[in-house]
PyMOL Python script that loads the backbone (N, CA, C, O; Angstrom):
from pymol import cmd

cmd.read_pdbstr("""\
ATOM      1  N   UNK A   1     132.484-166.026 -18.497  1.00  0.00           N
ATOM      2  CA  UNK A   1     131.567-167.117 -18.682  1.00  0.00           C
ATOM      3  C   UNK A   1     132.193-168.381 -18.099  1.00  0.00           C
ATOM      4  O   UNK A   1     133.368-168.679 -18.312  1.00  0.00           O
ATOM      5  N   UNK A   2     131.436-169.048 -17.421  1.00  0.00           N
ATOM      6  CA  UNK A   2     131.604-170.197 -16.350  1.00  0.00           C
ATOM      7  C   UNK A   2     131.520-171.706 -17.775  1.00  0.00           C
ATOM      8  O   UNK A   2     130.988-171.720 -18.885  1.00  0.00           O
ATOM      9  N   UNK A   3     132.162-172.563 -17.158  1.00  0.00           N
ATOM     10  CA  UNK A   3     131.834-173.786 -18.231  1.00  0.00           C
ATOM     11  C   UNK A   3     131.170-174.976 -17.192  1.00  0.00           C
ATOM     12  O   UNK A   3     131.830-175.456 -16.270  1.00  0.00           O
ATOM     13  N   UNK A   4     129.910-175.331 -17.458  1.00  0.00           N
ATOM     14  CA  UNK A   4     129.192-175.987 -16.600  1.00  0.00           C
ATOM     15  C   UNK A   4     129.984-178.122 -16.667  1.00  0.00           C
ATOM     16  O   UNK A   4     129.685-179.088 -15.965  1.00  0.00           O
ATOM     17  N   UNK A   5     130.617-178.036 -17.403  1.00  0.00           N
ATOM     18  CA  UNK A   5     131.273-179.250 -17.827  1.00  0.00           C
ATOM     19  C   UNK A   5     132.853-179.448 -17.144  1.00  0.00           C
ATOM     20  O   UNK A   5     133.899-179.321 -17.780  1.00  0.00           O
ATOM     21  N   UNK A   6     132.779-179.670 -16.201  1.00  0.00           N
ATOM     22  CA  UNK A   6     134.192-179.070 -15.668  1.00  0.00           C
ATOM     23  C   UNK A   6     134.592-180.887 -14.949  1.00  0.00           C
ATOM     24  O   UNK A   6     133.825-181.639 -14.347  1.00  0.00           O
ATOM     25  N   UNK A   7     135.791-181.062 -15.259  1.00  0.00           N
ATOM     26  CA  UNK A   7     136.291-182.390 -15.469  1.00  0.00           C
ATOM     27  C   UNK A   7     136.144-183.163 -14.039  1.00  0.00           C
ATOM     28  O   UNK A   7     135.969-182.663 -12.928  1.00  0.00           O
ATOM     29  N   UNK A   8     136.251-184.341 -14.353  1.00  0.00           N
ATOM     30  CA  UNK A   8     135.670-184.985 -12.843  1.00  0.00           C
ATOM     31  C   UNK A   8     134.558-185.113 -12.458  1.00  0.00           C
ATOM     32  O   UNK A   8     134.189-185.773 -11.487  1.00  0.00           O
ATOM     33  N   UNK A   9     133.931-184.500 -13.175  1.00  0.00           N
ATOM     34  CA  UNK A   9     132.167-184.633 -12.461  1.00  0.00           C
ATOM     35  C   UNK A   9     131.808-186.028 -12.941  1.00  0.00           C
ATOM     36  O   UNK A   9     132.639-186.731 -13.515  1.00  0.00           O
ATOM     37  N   UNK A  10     130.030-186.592 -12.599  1.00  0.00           N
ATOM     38  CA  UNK A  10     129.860-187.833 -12.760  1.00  0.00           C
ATOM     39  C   UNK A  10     129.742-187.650 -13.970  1.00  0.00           C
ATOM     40  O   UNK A  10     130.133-188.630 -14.604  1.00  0.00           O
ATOM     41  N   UNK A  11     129.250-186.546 -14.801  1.00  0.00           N
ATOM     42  CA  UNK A  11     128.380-186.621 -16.125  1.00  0.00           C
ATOM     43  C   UNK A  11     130.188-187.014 -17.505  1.00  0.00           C
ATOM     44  O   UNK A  11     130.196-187.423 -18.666  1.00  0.00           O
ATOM     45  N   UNK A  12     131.323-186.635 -16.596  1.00  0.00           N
ATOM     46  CA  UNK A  12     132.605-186.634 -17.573  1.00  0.00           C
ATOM     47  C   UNK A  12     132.737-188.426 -17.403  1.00  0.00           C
ATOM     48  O   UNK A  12     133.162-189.074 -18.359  1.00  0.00           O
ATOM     49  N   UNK A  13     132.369-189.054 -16.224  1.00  0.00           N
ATOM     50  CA  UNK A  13     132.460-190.413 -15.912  1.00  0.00           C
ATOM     51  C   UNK A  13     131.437-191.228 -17.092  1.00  0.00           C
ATOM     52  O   UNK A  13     131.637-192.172 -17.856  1.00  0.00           O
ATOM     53  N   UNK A  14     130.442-190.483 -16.853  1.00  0.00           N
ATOM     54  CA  UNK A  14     129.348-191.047 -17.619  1.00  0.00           C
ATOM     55  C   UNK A  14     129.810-191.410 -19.236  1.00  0.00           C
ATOM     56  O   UNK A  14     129.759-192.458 -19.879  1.00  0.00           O
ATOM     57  N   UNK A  15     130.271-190.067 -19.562  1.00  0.00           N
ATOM     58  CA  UNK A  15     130.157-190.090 -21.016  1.00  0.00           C
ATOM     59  C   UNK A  15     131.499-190.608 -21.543  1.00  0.00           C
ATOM     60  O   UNK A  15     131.656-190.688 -22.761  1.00  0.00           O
ATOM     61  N   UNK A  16     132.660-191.032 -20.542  1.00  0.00           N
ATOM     62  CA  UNK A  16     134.092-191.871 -20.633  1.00  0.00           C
ATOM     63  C   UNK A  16     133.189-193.349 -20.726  1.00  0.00           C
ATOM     64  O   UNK A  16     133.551-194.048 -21.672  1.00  0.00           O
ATOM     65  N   UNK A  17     132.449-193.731 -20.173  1.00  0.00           N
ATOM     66  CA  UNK A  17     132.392-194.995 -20.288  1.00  0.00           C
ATOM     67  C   UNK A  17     131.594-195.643 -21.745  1.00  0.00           C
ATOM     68  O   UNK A  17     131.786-196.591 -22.506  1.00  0.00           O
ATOM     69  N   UNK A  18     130.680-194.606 -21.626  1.00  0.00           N
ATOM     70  CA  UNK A  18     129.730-194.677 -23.186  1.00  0.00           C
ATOM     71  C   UNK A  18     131.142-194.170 -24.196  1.00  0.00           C
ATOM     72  O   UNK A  18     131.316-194.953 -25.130  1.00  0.00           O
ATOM     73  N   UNK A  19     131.872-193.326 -24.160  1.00  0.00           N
ATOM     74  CA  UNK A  19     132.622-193.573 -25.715  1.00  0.00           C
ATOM     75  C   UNK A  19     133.585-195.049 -25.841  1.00  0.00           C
ATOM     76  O   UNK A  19     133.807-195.718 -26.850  1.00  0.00           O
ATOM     77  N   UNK A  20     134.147-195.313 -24.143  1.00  0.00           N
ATOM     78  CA  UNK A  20     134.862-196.902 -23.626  1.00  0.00           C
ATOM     79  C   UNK A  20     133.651-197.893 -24.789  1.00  0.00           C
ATOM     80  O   UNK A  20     134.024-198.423 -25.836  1.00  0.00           O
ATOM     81  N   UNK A  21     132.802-197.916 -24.473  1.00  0.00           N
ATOM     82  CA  UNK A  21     131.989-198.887 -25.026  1.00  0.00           C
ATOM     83  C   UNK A  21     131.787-198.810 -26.572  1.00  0.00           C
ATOM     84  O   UNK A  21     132.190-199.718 -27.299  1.00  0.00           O
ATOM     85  N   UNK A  22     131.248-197.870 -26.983  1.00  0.00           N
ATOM     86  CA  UNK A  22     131.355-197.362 -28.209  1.00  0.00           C
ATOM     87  C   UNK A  22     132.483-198.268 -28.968  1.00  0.00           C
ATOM     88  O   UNK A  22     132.236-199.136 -29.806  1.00  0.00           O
ATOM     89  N   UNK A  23     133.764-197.885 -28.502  1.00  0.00           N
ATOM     90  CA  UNK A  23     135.080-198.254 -29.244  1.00  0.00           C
ATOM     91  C   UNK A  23     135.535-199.642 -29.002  1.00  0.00           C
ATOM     92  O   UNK A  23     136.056-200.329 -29.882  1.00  0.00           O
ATOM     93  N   UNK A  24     135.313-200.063 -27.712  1.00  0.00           N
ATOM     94  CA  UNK A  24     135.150-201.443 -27.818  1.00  0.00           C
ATOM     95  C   UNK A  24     133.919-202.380 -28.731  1.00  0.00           C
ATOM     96  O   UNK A  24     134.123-203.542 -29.082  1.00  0.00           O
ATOM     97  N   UNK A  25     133.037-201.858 -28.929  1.00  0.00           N
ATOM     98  CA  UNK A  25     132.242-202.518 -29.584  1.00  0.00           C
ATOM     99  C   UNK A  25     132.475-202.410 -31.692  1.00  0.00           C
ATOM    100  O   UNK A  25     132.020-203.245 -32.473  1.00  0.00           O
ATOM    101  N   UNK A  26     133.021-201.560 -31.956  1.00  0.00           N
ATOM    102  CA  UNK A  26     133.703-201.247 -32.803  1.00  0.00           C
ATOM    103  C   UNK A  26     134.798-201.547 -33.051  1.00  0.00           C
ATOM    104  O   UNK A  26     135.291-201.066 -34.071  1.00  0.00           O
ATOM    105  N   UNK A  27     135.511-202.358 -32.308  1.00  0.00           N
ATOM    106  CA  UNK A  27     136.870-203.190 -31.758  1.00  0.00           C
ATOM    107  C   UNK A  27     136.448-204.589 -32.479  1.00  0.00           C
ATOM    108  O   UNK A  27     137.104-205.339 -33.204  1.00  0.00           O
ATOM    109  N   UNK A  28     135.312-204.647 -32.081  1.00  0.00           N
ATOM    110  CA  UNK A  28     134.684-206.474 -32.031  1.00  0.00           C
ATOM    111  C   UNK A  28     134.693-206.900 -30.761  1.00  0.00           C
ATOM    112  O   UNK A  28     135.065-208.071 -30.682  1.00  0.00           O
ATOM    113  N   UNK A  29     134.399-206.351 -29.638  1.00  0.00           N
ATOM    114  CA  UNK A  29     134.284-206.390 -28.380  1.00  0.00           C
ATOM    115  C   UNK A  29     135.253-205.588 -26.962  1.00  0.00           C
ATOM    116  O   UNK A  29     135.880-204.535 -26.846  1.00  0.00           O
ATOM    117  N   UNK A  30     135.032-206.411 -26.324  1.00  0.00           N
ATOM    118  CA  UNK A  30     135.776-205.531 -25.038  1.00  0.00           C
ATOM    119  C   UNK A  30     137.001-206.052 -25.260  1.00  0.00           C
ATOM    120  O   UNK A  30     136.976-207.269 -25.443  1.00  0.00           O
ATOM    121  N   UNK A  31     138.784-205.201 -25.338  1.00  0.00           N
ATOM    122  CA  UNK A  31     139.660-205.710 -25.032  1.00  0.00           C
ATOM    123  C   UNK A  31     140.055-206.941 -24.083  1.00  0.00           C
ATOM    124  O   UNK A  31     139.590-207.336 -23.014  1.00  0.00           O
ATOM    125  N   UNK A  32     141.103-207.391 -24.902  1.00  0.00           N
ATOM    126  CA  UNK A  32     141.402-208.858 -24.079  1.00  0.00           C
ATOM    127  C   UNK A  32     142.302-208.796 -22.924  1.00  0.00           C
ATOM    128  O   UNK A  32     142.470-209.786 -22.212  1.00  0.00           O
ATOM    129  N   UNK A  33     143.092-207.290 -22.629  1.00  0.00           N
ATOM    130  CA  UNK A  33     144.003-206.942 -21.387  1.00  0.00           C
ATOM    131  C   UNK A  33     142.741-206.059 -20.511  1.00  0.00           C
ATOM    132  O   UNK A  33     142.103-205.114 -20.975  1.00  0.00           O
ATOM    133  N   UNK A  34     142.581-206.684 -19.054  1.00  0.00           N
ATOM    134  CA  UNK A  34     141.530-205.694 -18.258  1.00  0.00           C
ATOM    135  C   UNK A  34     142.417-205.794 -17.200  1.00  0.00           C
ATOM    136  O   UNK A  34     143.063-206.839 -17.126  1.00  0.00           O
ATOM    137  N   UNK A  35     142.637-204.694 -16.131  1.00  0.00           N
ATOM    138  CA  UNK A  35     143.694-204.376 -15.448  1.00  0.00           C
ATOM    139  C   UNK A  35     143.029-205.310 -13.895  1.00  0.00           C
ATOM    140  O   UNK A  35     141.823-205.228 -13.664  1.00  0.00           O
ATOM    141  N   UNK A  36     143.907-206.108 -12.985  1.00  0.00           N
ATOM    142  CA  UNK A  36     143.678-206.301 -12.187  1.00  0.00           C
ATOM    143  C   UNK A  36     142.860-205.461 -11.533  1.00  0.00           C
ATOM    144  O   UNK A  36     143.065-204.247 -11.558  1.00  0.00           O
ATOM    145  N   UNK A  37     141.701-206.082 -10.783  1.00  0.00           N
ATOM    146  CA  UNK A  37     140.960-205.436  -9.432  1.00  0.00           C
ATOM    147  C   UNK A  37     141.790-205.524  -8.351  1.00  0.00           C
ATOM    148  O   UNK A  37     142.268-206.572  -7.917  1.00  0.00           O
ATOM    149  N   UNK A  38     142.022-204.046  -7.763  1.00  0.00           N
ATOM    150  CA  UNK A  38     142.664-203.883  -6.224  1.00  0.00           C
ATOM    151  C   UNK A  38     141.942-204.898  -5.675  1.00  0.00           C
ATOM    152  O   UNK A  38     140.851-205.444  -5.840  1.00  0.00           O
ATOM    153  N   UNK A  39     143.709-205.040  -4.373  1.00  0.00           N
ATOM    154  CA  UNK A  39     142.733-206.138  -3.420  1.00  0.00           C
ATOM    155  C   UNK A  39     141.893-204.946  -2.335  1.00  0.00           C
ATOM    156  O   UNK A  39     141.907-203.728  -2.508  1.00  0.00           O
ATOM    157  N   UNK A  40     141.312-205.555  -1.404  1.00  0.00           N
ATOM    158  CA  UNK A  40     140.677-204.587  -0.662  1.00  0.00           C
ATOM    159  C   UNK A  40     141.328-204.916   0.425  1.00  0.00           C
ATOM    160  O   UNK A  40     141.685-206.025   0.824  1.00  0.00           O
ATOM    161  N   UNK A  41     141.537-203.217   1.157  1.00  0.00           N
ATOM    162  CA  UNK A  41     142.232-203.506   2.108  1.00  0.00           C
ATOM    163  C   UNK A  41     142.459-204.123   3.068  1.00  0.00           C
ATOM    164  O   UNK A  41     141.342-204.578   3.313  1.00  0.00           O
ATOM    165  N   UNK A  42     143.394-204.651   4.156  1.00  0.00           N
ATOM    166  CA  UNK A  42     143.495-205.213   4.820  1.00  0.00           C
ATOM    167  C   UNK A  42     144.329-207.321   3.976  1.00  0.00           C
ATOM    168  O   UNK A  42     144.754-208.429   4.303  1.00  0.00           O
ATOM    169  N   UNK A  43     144.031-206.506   2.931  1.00  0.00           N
ATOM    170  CA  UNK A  43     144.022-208.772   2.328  1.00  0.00           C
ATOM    171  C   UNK A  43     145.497-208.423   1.600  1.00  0.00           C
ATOM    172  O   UNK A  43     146.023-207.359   1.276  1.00  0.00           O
ATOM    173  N   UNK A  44     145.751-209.287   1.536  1.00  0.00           N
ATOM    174  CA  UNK A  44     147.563-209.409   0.676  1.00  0.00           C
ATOM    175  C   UNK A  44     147.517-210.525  -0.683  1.00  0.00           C
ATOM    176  O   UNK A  44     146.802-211.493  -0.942  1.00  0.00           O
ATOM    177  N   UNK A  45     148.130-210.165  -1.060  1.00  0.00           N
ATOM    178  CA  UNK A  45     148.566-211.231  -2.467  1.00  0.00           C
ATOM    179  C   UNK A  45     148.280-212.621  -2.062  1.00  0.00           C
ATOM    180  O   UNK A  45     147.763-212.635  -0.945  1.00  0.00           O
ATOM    181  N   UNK A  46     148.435-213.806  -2.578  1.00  0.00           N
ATOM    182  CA  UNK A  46     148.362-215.116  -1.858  1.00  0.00           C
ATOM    183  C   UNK A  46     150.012-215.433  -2.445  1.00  0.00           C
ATOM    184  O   UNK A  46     150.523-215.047  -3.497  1.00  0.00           O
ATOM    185  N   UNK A  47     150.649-216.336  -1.265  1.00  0.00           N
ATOM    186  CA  UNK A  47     151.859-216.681  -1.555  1.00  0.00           C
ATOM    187  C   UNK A  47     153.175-216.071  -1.088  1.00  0.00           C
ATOM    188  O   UNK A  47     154.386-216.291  -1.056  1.00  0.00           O
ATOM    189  N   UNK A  48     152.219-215.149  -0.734  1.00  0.00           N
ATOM    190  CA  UNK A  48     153.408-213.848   0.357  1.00  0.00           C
ATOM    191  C   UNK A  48     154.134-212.689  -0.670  1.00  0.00           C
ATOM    192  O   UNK A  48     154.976-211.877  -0.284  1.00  0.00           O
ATOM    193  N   UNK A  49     153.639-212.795  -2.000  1.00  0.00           N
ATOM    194  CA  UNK A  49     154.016-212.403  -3.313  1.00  0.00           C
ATOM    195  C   UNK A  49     153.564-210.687  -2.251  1.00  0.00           C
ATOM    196  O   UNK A  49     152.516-210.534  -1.623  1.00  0.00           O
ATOM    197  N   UNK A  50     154.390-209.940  -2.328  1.00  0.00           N
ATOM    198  CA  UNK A  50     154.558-208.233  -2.268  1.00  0.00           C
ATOM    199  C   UNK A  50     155.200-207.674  -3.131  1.00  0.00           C
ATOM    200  O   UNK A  50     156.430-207.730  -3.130  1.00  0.00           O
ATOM    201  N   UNK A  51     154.335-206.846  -4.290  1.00  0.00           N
ATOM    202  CA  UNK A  51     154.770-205.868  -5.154  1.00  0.00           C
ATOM    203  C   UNK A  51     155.358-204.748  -4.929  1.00  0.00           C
ATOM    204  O   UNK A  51     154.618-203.823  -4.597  1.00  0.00           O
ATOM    205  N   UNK A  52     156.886-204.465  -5.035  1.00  0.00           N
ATOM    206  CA  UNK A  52     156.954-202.529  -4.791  1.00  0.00           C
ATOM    207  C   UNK A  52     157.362-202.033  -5.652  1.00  0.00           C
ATOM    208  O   UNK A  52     157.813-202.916  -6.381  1.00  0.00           O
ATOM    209  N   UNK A  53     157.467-201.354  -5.959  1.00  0.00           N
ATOM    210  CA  UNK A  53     157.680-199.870  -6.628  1.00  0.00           C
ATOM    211  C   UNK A  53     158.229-198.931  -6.014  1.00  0.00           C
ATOM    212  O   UNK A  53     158.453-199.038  -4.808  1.00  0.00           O
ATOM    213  N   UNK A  54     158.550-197.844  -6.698  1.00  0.00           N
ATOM    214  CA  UNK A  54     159.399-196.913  -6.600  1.00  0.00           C
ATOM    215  C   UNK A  54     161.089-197.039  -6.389  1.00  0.00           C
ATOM    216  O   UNK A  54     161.595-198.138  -6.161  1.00  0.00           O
ATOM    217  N   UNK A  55     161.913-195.789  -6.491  1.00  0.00           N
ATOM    218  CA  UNK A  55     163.013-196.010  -5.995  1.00  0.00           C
ATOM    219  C   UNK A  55     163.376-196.142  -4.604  1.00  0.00           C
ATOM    220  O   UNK A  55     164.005-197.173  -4.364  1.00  0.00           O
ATOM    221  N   UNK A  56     163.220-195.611  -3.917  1.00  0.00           N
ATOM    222  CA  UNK A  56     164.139-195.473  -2.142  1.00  0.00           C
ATOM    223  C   UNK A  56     163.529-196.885  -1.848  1.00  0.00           C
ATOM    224  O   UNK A  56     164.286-197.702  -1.325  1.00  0.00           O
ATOM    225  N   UNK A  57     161.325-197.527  -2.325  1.00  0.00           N
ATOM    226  CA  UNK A  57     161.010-199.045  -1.677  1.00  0.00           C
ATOM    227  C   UNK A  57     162.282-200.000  -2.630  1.00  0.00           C
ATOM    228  O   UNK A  57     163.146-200.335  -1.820  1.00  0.00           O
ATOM    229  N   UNK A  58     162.431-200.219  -3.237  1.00  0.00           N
ATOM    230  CA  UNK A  58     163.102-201.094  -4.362  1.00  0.00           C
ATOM    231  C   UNK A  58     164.884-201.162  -3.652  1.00  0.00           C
ATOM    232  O   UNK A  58     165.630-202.067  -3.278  1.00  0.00           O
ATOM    233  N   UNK A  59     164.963-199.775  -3.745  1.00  0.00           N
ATOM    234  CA  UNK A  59     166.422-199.555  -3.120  1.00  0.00           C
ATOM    235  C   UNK A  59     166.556-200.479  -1.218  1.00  0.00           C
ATOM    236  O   UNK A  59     167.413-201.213  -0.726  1.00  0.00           O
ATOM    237  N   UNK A  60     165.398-199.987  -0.759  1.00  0.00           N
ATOM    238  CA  UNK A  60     165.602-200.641   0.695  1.00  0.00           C
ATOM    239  C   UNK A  60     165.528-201.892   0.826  1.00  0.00           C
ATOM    240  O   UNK A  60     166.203-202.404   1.719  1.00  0.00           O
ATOM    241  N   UNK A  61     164.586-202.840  -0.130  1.00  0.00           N
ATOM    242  CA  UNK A  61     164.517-204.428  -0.642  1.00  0.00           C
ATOM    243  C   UNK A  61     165.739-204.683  -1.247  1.00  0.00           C
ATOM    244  O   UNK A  61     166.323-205.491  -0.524  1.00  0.00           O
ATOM    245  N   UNK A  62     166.494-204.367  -2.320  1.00  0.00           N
ATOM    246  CA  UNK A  62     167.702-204.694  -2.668  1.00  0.00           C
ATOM    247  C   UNK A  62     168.919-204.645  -1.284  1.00  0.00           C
ATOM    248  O   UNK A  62     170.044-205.144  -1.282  1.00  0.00           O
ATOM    249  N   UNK A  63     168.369-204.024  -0.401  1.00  0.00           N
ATOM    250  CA  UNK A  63     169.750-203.549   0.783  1.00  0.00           C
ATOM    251  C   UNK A  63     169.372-204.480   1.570  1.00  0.00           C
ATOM    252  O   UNK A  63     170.322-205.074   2.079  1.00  0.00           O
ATOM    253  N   UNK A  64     167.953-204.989   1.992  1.00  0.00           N
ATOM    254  CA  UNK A  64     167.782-205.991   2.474  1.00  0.00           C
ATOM    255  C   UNK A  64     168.238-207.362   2.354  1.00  0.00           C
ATOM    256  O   UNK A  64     167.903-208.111   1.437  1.00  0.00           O
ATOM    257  N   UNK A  65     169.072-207.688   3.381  1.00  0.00           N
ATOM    258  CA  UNK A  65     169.626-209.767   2.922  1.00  0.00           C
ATOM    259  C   UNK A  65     168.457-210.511   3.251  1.00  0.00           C
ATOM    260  O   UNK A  65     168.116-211.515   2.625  1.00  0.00           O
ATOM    261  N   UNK A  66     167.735-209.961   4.378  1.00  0.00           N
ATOM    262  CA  UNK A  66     166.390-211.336   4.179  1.00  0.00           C
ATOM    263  C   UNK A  66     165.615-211.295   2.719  1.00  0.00           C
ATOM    264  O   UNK A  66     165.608-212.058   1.752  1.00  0.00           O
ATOM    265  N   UNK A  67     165.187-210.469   2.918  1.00  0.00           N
ATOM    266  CA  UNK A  67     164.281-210.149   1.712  1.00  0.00           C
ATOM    267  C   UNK A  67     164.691-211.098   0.294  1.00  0.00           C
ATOM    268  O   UNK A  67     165.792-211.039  -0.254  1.00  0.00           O
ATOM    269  N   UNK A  68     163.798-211.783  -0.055  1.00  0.00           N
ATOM    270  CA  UNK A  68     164.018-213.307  -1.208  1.00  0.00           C
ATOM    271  C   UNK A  68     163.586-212.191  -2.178  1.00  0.00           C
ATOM    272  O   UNK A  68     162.848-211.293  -1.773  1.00  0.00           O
ATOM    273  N   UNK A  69     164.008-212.224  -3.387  1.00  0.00           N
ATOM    274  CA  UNK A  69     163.420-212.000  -4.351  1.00  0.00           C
ATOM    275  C   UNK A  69     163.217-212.933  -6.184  1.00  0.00           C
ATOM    276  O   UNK A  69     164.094-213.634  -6.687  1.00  0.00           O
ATOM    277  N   UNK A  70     162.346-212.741  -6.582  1.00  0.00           N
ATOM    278  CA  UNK A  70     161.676-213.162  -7.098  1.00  0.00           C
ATOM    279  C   UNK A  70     162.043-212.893  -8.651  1.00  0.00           C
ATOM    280  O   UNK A  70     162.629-213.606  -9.465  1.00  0.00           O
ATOM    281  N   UNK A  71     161.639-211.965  -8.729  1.00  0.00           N
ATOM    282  CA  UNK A  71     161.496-211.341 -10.076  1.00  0.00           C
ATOM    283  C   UNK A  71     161.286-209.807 -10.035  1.00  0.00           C
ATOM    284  O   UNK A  71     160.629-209.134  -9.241  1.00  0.00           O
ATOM    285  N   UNK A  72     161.990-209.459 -11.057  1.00  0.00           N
ATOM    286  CA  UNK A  72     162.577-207.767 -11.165  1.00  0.00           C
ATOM    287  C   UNK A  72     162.564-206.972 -12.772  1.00  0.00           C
ATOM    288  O   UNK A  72     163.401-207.010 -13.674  1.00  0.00           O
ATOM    289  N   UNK A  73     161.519-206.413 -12.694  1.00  0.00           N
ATOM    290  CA  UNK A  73     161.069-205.419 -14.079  1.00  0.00           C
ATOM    291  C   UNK A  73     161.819-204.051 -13.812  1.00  0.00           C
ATOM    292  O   UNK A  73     161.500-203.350 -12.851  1.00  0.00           O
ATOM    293  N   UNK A  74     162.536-203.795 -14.439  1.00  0.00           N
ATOM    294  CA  UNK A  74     163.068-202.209 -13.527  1.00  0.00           C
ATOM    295  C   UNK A  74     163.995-202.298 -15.631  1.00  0.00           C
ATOM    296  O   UNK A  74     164.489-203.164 -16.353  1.00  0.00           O
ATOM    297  N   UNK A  75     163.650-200.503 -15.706  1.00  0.00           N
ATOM    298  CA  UNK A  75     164.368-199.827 -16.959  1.00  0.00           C
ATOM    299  C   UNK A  75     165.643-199.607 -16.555  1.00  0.00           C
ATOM    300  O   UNK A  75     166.186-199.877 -15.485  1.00  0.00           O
ATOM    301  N   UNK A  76     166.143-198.978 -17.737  1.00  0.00           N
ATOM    302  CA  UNK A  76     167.537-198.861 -17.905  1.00  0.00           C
ATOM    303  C   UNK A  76     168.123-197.268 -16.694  1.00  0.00           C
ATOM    304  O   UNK A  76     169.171-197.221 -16.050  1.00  0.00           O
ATOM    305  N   UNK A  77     167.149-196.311 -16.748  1.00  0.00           N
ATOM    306  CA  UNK A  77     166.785-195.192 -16.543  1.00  0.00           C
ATOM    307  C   UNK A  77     166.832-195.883 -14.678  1.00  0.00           C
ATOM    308  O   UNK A  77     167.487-195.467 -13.723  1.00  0.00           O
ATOM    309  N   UNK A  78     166.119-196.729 -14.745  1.00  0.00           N
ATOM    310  CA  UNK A  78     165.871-196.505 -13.340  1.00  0.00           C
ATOM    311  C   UNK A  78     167.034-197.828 -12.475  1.00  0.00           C
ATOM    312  O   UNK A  78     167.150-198.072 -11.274  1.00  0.00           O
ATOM    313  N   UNK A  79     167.575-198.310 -13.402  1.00  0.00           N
ATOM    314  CA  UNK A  79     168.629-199.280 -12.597  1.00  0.00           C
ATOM    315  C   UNK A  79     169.969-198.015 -12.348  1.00  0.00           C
ATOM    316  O   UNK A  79     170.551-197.836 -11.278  1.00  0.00           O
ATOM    317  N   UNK A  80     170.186-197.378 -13.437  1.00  0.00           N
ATOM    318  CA  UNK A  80     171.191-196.116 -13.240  1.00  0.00           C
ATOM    319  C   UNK A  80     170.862-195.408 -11.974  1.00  0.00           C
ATOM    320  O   UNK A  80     171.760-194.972 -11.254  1.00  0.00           O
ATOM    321  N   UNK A  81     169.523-195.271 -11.662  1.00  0.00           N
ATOM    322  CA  UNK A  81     169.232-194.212 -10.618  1.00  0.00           C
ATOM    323  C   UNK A  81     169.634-195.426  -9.370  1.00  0.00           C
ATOM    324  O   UNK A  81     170.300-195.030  -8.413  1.00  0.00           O
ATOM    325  N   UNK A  82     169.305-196.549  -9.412  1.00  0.00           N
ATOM    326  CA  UNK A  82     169.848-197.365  -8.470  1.00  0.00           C
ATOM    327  C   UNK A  82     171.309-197.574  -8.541  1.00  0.00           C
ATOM    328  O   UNK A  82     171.875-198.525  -8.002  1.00  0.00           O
ATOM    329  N   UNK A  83     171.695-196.971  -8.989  1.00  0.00           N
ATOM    330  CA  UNK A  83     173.010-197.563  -9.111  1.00  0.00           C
ATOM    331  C   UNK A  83     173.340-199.144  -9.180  1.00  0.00           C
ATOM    332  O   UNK A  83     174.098-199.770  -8.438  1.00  0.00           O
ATOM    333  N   UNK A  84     172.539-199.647 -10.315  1.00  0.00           N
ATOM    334  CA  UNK A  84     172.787-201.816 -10.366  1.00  0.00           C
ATOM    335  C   UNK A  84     173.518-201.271 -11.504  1.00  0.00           C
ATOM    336  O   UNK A  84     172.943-200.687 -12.422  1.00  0.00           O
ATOM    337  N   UNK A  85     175.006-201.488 -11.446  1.00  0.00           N
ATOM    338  CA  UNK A  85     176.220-201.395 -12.948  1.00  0.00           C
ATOM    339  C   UNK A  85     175.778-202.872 -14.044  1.00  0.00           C
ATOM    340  O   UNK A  85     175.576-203.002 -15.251  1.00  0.00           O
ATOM    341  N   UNK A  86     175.774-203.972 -12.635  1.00  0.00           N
ATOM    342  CA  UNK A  86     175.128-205.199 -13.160  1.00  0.00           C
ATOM    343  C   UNK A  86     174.107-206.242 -13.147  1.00  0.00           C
ATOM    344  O   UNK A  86     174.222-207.258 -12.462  1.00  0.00           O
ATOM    345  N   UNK A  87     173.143-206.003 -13.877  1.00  0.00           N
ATOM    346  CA  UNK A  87     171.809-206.959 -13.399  1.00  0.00           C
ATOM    347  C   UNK A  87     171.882-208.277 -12.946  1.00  0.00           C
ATOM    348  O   UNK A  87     171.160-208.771 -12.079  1.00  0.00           O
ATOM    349  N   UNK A  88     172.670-208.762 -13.488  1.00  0.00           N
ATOM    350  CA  UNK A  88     173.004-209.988 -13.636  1.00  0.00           C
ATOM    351  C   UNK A  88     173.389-210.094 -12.485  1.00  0.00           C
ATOM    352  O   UNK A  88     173.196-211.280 -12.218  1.00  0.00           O
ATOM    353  N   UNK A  89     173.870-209.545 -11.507  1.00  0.00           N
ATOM    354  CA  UNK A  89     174.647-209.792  -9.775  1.00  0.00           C
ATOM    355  C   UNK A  89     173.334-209.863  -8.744  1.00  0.00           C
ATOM    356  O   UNK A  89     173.456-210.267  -7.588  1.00  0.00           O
ATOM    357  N   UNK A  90     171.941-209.378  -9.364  1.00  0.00           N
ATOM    358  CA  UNK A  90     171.138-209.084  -8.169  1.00  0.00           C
ATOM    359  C   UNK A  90     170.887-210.361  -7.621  1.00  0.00           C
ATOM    360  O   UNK A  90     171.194-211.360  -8.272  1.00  0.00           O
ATOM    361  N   UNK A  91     170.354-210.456  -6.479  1.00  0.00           N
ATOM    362  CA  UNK A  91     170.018-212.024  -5.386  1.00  0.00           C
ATOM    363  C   UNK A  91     168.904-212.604  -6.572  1.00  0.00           C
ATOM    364  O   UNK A  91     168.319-213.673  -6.398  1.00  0.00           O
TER     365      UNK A  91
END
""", "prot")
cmd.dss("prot")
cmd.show_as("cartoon", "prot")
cmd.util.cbc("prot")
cmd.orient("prot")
């Protein structure tokens, strides 16, 4: 026997957004954190601000001397995998 409900379809979209609503409205409205809208392609941050992620992008920006940086969110887990002994030394 086949299951006509099979994940991903529009009708699983449909009924994610009606229980989304449901629980927000039962909340006392829509949450106050809503996740940035992608930019669309081709457009960049304003300010020259470039986000990366991952290890080897993060690792090649840290190896970089031009490269200014800004500000740096990175776990304990993942400064080890970078090998940073000390945060406190980064540019």
């Amino acid at each position: 026997m086949s299951k006509d409900n099979k994940p991903g379809t529009p009708k699983d979209t449909h009924y994610a957004k009606l229980r989304r609503a449901h629980r927000d409205q039962k909340a006392g409205g829509a949450p106050a954190f809503r996740p940035r809208q992608p930019l669309p392609p081709g457009e960049s941050p304003g300010d020259g601000l470039v986000r990366l992620y991952g290890l080897h992008t993060v690792r090649a920006a840290l190896d970089n001397s031009r490269r200014k940086i800004r500000k740096m969110l990175v776990t304990r887990n993942a400064a080890e995998r970078l090998s940073i002994a000390d945060l406190a030394a980064l540019p």
